[in-house]
Structure formats: structure tokens, C-alpha cells
N, C-alpha and C positions, 0 to 999 in steps of 0.2 A: 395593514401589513407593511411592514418597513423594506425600504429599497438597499440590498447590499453595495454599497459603495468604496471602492477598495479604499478610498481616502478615507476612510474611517477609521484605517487601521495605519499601525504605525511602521509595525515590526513584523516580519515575517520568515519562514522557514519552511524549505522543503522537508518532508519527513519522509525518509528511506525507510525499507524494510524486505527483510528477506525472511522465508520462511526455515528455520532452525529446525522443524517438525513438520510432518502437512498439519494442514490448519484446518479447522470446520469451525467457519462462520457461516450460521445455519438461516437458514432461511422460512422454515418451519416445516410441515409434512407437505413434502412435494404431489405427485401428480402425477409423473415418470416412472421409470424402472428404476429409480434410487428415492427410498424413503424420505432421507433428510438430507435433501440437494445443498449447496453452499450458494452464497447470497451472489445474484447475477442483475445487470443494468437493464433496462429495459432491450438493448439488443441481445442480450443473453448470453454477453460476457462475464466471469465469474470479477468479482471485485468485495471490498469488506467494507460494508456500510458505515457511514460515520458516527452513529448511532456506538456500534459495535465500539468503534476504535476510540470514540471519546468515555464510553464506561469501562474500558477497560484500562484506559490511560488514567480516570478518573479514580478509578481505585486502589489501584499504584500509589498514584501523587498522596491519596491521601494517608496513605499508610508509611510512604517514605518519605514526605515533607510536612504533611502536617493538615488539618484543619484551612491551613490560610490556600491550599491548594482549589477548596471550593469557590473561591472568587475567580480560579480561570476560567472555572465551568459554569458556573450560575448556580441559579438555589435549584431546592430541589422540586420537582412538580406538586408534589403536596404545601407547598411554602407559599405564605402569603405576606407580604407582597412577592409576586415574581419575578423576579433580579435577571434580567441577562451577564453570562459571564465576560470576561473582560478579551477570551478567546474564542475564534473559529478553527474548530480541526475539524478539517475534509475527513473522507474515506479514501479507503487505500485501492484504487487503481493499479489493476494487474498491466506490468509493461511486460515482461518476458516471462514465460515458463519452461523450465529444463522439459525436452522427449530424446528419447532415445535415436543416436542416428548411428546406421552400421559403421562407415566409415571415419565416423568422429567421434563415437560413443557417446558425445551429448552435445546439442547444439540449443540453440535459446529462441523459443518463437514468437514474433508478435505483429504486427499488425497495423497499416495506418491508422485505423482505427483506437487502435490503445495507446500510439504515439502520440497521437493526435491530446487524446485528453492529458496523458502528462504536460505534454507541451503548455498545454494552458493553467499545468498549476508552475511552472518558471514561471510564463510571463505573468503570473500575478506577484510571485516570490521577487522576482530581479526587481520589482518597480518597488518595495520595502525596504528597509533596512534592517541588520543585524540589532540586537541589545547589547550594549558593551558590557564586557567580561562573563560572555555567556560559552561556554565551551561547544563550540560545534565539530560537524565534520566539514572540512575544506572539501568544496566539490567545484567543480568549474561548470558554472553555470551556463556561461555561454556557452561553449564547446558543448554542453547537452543538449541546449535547447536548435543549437544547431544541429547537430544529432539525430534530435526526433525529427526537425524540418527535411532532413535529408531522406531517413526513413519514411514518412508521410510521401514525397513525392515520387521517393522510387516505387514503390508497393502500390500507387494511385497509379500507376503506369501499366504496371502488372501485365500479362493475357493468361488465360486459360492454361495451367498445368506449368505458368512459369512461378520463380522468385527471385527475390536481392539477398545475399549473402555479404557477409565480412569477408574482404579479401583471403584469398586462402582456406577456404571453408570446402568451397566446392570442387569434386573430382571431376576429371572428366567434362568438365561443364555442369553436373550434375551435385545436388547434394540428398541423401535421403536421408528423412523425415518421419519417426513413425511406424518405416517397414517402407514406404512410398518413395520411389524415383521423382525427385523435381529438378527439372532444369534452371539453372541457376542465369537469367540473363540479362544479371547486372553485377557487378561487384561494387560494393562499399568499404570504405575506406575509413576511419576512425581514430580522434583522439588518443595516446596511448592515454592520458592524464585521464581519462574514465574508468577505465577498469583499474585503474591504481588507484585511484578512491574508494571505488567498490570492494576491496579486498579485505576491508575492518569490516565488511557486512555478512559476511559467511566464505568461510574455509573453500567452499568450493569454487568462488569466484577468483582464487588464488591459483588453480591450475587451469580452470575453465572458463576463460573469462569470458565476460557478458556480451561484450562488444566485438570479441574479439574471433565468436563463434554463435554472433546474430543471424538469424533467418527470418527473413520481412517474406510474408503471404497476402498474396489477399484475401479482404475480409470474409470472404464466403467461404473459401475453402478453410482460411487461416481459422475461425472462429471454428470449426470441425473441427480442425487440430489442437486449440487449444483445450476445447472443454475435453475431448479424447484424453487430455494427457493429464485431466485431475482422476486421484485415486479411488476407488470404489473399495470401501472395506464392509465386509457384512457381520454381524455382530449378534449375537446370541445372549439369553440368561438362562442359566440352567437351576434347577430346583435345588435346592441346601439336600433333602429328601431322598429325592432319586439318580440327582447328576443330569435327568435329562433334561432339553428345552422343555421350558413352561411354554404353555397353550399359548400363541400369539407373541412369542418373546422373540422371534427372528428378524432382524430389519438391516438395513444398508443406510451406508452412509458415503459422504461425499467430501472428499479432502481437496484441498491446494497442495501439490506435492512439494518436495522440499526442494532446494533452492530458488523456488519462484520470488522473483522481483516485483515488489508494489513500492507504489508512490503517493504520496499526498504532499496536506501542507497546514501549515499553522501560521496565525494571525492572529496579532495581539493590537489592542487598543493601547493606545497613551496616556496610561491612567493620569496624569500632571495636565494633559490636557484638555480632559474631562472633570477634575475636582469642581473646577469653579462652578460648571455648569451645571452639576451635583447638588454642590451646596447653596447656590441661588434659587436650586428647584425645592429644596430640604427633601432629596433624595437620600435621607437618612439610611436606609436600610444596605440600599445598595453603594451607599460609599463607604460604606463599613465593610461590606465584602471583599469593593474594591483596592480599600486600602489597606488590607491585611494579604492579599495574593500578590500587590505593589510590592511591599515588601520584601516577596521571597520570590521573585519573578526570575531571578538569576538560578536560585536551586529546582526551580519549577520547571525551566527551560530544559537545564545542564542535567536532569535526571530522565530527559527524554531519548537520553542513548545508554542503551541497555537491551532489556531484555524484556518481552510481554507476550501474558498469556492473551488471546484472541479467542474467542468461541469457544470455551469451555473445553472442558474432555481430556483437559491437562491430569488426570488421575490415570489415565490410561496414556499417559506421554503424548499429548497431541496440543497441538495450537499453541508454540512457541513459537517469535518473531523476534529476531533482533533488528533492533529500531535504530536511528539517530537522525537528530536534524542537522539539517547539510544548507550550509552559502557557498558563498563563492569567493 
């Protein structure tokens, strides 16, 4: 089994996404009171596997760029020989999720815990470099990644029934959450230049911004709060025949609501710096992959902002995400 080594990789990108629909990226027949739960980490934070987000990126590319898109991803499992593709794309890590607050109508929750792991896809992104003439989003890397450092220690502070807020969030000392009184005993303070880049990510971070109506919890309480505030829809099929449910046709489902904020990141090799060692191996198969997704590495990138469906169920409007990769 091979050792991930960021030196391996040349080029890298944060990959923003905000949810334009709730999303169900499923996890398969749940266990709980919701049939078909949405994909969670081992602490039982909801997040979208990379799994999810590279076949879904993957069938995009290959429909809007072409064939030479399979050399970002690799061959395919049935394929022999077995090629690795020439990129790593993470899963998308939930940083904040819209809940309802009375006196702000909507504030953004999240977590040292979920700071925490974005955090760790900057400092892998900041230590890469861009591809030139690749269209991204401008995003100030540092001032995020300071950000999350700031949130991680306030929220690690925390006591029982308290939180951190963005200045100006909290009434009274107070901000409510939910339906829930918390006391606010700490105020943060933030970049303007973050929620101004976030604003090509969805319409809502235009009046509500992200940063600018954060509420840091901690983990225990916080992760209560956050799974509380993904959507339950329950879902029926009914007979062509009679109109009614069919026998056993009734089940629940489990959404990421809409404006939730995830994170990843993408990593691309240098393919100019792997040919030789290709072709000294007669790694025929795979430098043929290679050098056809070389090729279009620029449209491959530049069509990573837009628009993707995630977890199916797009027939019924659901699992839309507007995407872009973001430097600094």
C-alpha cells in the first residue's frame, strides 16, 4: 500500500460548495428513525464521501470535456492494467449549516471539530501551487485558514450552555439557535474579504453572510445541533391503479439543507514530471491516460466551477451543489 505524500503532488485547490438544493448523499438503509440517512464520519458528522464527489465530478468532466477527463480519475475498476489517475479529490466536509435563529432569522453552525478538518485541507492546498491559466475563485487563504485557527480555539474553550459568535450576532449576550437560548461568551471578529468571496457560491451568502453570522458550539452539543438541522422528507409511491401507497412504499429520507457550506480539495500530479519515469518503466498504458488528461488539464480544472448534481434524486429537484476551486 502506497504512502500519501503531498510532494507527490504538484498543483492543488480548495474546492468550495454550497448546497443550491438539500442534497442526499446516501449512505445506504440506515438503522434509525430515517431510512436513508446521508453519508456521516465516523463521529457522526454528516459530510459527502469522496467516493460520491469524484463520480460525480467524473461524469460531468466526461460529458463536458471529453474522454481525455478519465486520466484525472484513473481507469476504471474493471480495467486491466490499473492506472491511477493523475488527481486526488477529497470529500466535502461540512463547515457550516444554515438553522433557524429568532432574533437573526438564520445564523450558521459549526464546530472545532469541522474547523478543524477544513483547516487541514488549506494547509495541504497553501503548500501547492496554482496551474497557470486555470480560472479559479480568488479566495484569501490565509485569512481562512486563520479563521478556522481562531474558531478551533474559541469553541475548545467553550463551558456548558456557552458559545462564540461573529461580532454582532448576539442579543443581550445571548444568541438563539434552534428555538434554544445560548449564551454568547466570546465574540469573533472576521475578515470582510471571506464572505466577499463567498458570495459567487450561493445568493444567500449575499445577504447572510457566513462569517458574518457564525456560531462556533461545542462538539457535543454542537454536533446535536447540527445533525437536528439536516432535513427529513418522507416519501411515498402510490399505485398507477388505485392512487394509494403500495404495500411497503413509505420511507424517509435525509437531506443537507440548502445553503450548507462544505469544503475539500483537489491535487493533481505533474504529469512533465513523471513522463520519464513512465516511459523508462514502458508504463505504456498509463502514460497514455496520462497524456491525454495533460493535455486538457486547463479545461478539466476551469469546469470545476459550476454546477453538480451529488447523490441522485436530482429528478425530484434535489442534490444540486454549486462548486468552484478557490486559491489565494
Amino acid at each position: 500500500m502506497g504512502v500519501f505524500v503531498v510532494s507527490d503532488y504538484e498543483y492543488g485547490y480548495l474546492l468550495l460548495a454550497s448546497a443550491y438544493t438539500p442534497v442526499h448523499a446516501g449512505s445506504g438503509r440506515g438503522y434509525g428513525f430515517v431510512d436513508l440517512p446521508v453519508q456521516r464520519d465516523s463521529l457522526g458528522y454528516p459530510e459527502v464521501w469522496g467516493s460520491s464527489v469524484k463520480g460525480a465530478l467524473k461524469g460531468f468532466l466526461l460529458r463536458s470535456v471529453g474522454v481525455e477527463a478519465k486520466g484525472f480519475f484513473g481507469s476504471e475498476p474493471e480495467e486491466s492494467p490499473t492506472v491511477p489517475g493523475l488527481a486526488v479529490v477529497t470529500g466535502l466536509s461540512l463547515l457550516a449549516v444554515p438553522v433557524p435563529s429568532v432574533r437573526r432569522g438564520i445564523v450558521y453552525v459549526t464546530t472545532p471539530y469541522l474547523a478543524s478538518r477544513v483547516a487541514g485541507y488549506v494547509d495541504v492546498v497553501k503548500r501547492l501551487r496554482g496551474f497557470e491559466g486555470v480560472e479559479s475563485l480568488a479566495f484569501p487563504l490565509e485569512a481562512f485558514e486563520k479563521a478556522l485557527v481562531e474558531v478551533v480555539e474559541a469553541g475548545s474553550s467553550l463551558g456548558e450552555g456557552e458559545a462564540a459568535a461573529s461580532k454582532g450576532v448576539a442579543v443581550d449576550g445571548a444568541v438563539y439557535v434552534s428555538g434554544s437560548r445560548v449564551r454568547v461568551s466570546r465574540e469573533l471578529e472576521f475578515p470582510g474579504g471571506l464572505d466577499d468571496a463567498l458570495r459567487s457560491l450561493n445568493v444567500l451568502y449575499s445577504y447572510k453572510k457566513v462569517f458574518g453570522n457564525l456560531v462556533v458550539l461545542p462538539d457535543g452539543v454542537g454536533r446535536s445541533v447540527v445533525n437536528g438541522a439536516l432535513q427529513v422528507v418522507y416519501r411515498n409511491r402510490l399505485s398507477d391503479a388505485t392512487k394509494t401507497v403500495e404495500r411497503g412504499a413509505l420511507w424517509s429520507e435525509e437531506y443537507l439543507p440548502y445553503g450548507s457550506l462544505l469544503v475539500g480539495a483537489v491535487m493533481v500530479k505533474d504529469f512533465e514530471k513523471l513522463r520519464g519515469l513512465l516511459e523508462a518503466g514502458r508504463y505504456e498504458a498509463q502514460l497514455r491516460l496520462y497524456e491525454s488528461a495533460w493535455g486538457k488539464l486547463r479545461s478539466i480544472l476551469g469546469a470545476m466551477n459550476g454546477y453538480l448534481v451529488v447523490g441522485g434524486k436530482e429528478t425530484v429537484g434535489k442534490g444540486v451543489l454549486r462548486v468552484a476551486i478557490a486559491r489565494g
